[in-house]
N, C-alpha and C positions, 0 to 999 in steps of 0.2 A: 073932646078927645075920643078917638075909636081905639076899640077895643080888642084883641088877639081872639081868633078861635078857640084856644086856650081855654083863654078868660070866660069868654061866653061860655062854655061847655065843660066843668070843672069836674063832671062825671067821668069823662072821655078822659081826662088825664090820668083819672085815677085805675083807671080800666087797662092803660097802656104799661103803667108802670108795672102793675102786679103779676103781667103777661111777660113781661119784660125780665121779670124777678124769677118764676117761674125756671123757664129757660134756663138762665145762669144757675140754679142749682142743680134743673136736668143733668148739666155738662161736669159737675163736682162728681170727683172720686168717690164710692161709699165710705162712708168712715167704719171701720173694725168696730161689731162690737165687744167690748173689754168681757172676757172670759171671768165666771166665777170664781172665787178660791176653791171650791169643792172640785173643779176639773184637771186645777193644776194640780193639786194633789195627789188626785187619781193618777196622773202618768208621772209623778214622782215613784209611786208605789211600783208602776208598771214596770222603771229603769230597774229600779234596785232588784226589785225580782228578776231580770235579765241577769244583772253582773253578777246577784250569787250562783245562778244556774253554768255559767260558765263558766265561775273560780270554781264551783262544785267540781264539773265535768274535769276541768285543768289539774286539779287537785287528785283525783280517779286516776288520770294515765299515770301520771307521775308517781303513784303506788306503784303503779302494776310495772309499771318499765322498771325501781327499783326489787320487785320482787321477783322479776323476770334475771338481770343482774346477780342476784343474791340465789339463784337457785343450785348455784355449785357447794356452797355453804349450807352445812346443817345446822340448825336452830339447835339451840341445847333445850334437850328435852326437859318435861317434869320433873324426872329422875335423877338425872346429873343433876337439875340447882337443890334438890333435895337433899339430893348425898352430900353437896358443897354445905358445910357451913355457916352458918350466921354470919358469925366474924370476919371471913372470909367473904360473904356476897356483898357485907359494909364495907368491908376496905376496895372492894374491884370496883363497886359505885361510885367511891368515894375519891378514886383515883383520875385524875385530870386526865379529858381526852389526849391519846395523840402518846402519851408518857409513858415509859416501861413500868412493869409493876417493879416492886420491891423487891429486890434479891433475896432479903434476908425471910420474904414469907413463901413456903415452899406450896408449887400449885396440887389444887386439890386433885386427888387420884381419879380416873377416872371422866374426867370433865376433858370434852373435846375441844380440841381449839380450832381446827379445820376438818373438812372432808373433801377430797379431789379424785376425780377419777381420770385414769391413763393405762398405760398398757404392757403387760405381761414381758421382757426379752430377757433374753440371757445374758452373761457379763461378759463372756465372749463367746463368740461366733464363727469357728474358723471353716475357710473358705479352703479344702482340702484338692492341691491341684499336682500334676505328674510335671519332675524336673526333667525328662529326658520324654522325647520324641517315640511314639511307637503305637502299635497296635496292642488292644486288650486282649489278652489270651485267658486272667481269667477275674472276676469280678463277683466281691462279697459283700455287696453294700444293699442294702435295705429301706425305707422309709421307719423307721423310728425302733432299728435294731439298735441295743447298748453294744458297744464295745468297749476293750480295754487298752490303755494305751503301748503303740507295740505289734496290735492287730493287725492281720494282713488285708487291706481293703481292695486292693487290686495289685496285675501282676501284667506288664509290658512285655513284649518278644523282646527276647534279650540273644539272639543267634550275635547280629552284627558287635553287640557291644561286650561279647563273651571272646568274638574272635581277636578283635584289639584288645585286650586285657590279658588273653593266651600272648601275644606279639612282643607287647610292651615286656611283658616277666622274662622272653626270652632274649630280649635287648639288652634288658638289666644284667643279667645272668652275665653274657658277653663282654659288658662293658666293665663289672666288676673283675673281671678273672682279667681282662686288660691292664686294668690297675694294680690289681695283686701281683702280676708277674712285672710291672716297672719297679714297685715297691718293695722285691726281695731282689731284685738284681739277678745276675751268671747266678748258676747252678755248681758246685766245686770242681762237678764231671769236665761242665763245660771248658771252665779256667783253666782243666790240665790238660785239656785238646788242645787249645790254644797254645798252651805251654809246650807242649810236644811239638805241634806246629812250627813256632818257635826255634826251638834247637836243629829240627831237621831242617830249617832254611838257614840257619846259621851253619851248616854242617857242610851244605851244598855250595855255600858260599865261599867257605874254607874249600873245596876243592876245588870251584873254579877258578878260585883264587890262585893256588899253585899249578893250575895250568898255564893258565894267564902268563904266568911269570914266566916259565918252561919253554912257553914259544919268543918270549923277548929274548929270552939266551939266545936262543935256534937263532932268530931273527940276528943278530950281534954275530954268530958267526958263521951267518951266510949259510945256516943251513936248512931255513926254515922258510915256510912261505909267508907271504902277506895275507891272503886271505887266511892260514891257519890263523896266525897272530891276530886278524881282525875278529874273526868270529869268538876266539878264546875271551877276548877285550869284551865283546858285547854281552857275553854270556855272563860273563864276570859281573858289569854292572847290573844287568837284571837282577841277578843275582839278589844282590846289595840291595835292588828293591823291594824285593820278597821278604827278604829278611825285617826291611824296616814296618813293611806293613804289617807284618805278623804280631813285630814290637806291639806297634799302636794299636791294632785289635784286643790282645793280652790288655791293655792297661785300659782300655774301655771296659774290658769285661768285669774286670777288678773295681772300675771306681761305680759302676754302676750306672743309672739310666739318668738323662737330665735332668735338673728340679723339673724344668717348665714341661719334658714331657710329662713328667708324674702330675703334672697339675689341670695339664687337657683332658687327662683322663679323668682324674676325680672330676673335674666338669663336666663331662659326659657321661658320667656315675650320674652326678644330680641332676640335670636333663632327662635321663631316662626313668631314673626314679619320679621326677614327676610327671612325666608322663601318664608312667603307672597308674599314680595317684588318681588321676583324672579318670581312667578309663574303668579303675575299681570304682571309685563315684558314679560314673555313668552304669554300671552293670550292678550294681549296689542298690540304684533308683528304680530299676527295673519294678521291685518289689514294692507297691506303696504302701508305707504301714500306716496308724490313725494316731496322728498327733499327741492328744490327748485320749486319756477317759471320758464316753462322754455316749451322745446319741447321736445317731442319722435324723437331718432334718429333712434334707430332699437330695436325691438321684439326678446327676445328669449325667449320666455318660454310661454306654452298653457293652456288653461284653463282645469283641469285634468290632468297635469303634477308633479310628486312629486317631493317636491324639499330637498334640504338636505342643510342646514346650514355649513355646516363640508365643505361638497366638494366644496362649491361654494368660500371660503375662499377668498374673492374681488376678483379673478383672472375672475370669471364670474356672470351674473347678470340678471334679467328677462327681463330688458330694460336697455338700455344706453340714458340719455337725458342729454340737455344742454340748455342755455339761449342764444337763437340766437341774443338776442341785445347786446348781449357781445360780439362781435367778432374783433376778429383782424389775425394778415396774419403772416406768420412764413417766414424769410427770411434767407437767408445765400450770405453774402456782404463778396467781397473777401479781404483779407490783404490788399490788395494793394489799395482798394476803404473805407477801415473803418476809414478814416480820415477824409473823406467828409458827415460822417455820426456823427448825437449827438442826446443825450434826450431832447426830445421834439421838434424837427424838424417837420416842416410843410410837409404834404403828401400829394398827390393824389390817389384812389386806383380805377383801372381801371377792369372788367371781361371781356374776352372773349367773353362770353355768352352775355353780355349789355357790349357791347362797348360805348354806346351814356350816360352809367348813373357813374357820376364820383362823390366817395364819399369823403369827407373829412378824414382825420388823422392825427399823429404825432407820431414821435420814442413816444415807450412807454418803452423797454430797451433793450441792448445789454445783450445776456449771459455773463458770467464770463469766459466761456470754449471756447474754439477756437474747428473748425475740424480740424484734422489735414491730413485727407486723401482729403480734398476739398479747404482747401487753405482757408478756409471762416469762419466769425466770425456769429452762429445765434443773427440774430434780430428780433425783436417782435416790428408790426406796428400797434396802436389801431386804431380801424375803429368806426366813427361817423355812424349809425344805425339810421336813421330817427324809430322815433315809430312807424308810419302806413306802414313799411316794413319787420317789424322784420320774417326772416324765406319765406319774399315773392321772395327776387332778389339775396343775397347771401348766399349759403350752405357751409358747413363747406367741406375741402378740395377741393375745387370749386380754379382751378386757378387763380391766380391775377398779374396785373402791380402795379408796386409800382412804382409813380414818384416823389423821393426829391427835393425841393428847398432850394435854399438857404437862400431867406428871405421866403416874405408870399406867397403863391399859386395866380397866375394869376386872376385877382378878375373878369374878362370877361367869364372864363370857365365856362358853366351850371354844377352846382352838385347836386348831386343825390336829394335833396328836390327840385329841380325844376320840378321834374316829366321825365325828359329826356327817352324817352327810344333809 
């Protein structure tokens, strides 16, 4: 039997295969070598010190965004929780979020419950404008002169409306004494003219009467003419007409004037009476006096300026003034703080400008209307005005603090009558 190359040469196979072997593992993927446990560990340690670095950092802003928020709000100090009570700081701990405190525990004196700051105006503001048309002739207005109510702040040309007011009085005049003379009737002079009148045509009548007749004889016995006879006849009736109109005159005169004329009169009595009425208004207005008591806040209008009733329609005015011991401070208390707020809360009201002079107040009201672009409900704080300051230490839109409490105001604080500056 022969034998394979193979066979013969057992070396050569062996040679081929392991060449062969070789290769095919060349062409194998590396196999991963398996990581210690000391490495995974290591970048366990790595993560978690990541996630606390930025729950850290997340936790930072979200301080400072709510301390940024909370900066309208004053902390209650050292002092207030000091002067608050034991008893009192365990039951407001003790009291469940969100829940009103207890009616029957009265708040400590002194202890704040908010601070907001808003702006100094006055409670009203009048906008002082001329009801009649004209030129200034003369002008007493001021930037921050007080007057009193009554004061003459300016003075229109009053020629035109001096002449219609002279016009009207003698219209009236006229119209009246028209009426008084339909309302007593004839004069008794008159009634006995009339009366005379009267009998002399009655008289005249009776003679042409007995002429009249005197020619119808003539006439009857042909001794008289036709024209005498006619003209006697005509005279006669005329006569008869005189006589009766004299009648009807006399008894006009006697019963007196129509109701209805008497009553167009008295209607043109009150027509011209108001008239009158109007043109004393108009020349009345000439004078402008000052509303109230109060101060000059600002000037518009010059002495030699003409002014127009029409156009000024309240939109504008020759001064704007107000009663500077009326004031109070306009605020806006957000949603979230108008629960710590009620009418008639005790206040403090602090300026910028006098920081050392602190004047007394209380909620005077909340508006009815919320903003809805500020989150905040306006409230109105009335401010205590000592009299010998009125207009000296607070201006209207003049900044202010407003500090509430919860019961009474700190009774140790200087305010504003103490003189503090």
């Amino acid at each position: 039997m022969s034998q394979t190359p193979a066979e013969q040469n057992p070396e050569n196979t062996d040679l081929k295969a392991s060449t062969l072997k070789s290769k095919v593992q060349s062409l194998r993927l590396p196999i991963e070598q398996k990581q210690p446990p000391q490495s995974r560990l290591a970048w366990s340690l790595i993560i978690l010190l990541l996630l606390l670095n930025g729950g850290t950092g997340y936790w930072a802003f979200q301080l400072q965004k709510a301390v940024k928020q909370a900066s309208s709000e004053k902390p209650i100090t050292e002092t207030s929780a000091a002067a608050t009570p034991p008893s009192s700081t365990l039951a407001s701990a003790a009291q469940p979020s969100g829940e009103m405190p207890d009616s029957s525990t009265a708040p400590a004196p002194g202890r704040i419950a908010l601070e907001s700051r808003g702006f100094i105006m006055p409670t009203k503001q009048i906008l002082v404008s001329p009801k009649v048309s004209g030129m200034i002739v003369e002008l007493n207005i001021e930037e921050g002169k007080r007057v009193t109510k009554g004061d003459v702040l300016a003075i229109i040309e009053s020629t035109e409306y001096q002449s219609e007011f002279d016009r009207q009085t003698a219209l009236l005049a006229a119209s009246r004494q028209r009426l008084l003379e339909l309302e007593r009737g004839s004069r008794p002079e008159e009634v006995s003219q009339a009366e005379a009148d009267l009998a002399q045509a009655e008289t005249q009548m009776e003679e042409d009467e007995r002429q009249y007749k005197r020619q119808q004889q003539l006439a009857k016995q042909n001794a008289g003419t036709e024209t005498a006879l006619s003209q006697s006849e005509t005279q006669f009736v005329a006569q008869q007409k005189r006589v009766e109109r004299a009648r009807l005159a006399l008894t006009l005169l006697r019963q007196g004037a129509r109701a209805e004329r008497v009553e167009i009169a008295r209607a043109e009595v009150m027509q011209v009476e108001a008239d009158l009425a109007r043109a004393t208004w108009r020349l009345g207005n000439c004078t402008i006096r000052a509303p109230i008591s109060g101060t000059i806040l600002r000037k518009n209008a010059e002495e030699g300026n003409i002014v127009n009733s029409v156009a000024f329609n309240g939109s504008y005015s020759i001064c704007e003034m107000a009663d500077l011991a009326n004031l109070e401070v306009d605020l806006k208390i957000l949603e979230s703080d108008i629960r710590k707020i009620r009418v008639g809360q005790k206040c403090t009201i602090t300026t910028e400008a006098w920081p050392g002079r602190i004047y007394e107040g209380q909620v005077d009201r909340l508006l009815p209307i919320a903003d809805r672009a500020q989150g905040a409900i306006p409230t109105r704080v009335k401010v205590k005005v000592p009299a010998d300051e009125e207009g000296v230490y607070l201006k209207p839109e003049m900044s202010a603090v407003v500090t509430f409490y919860e019961g009474e105001p700190p009774a140790e604080k200087p305010l504003a009558k103490s003189g503090a500056n």
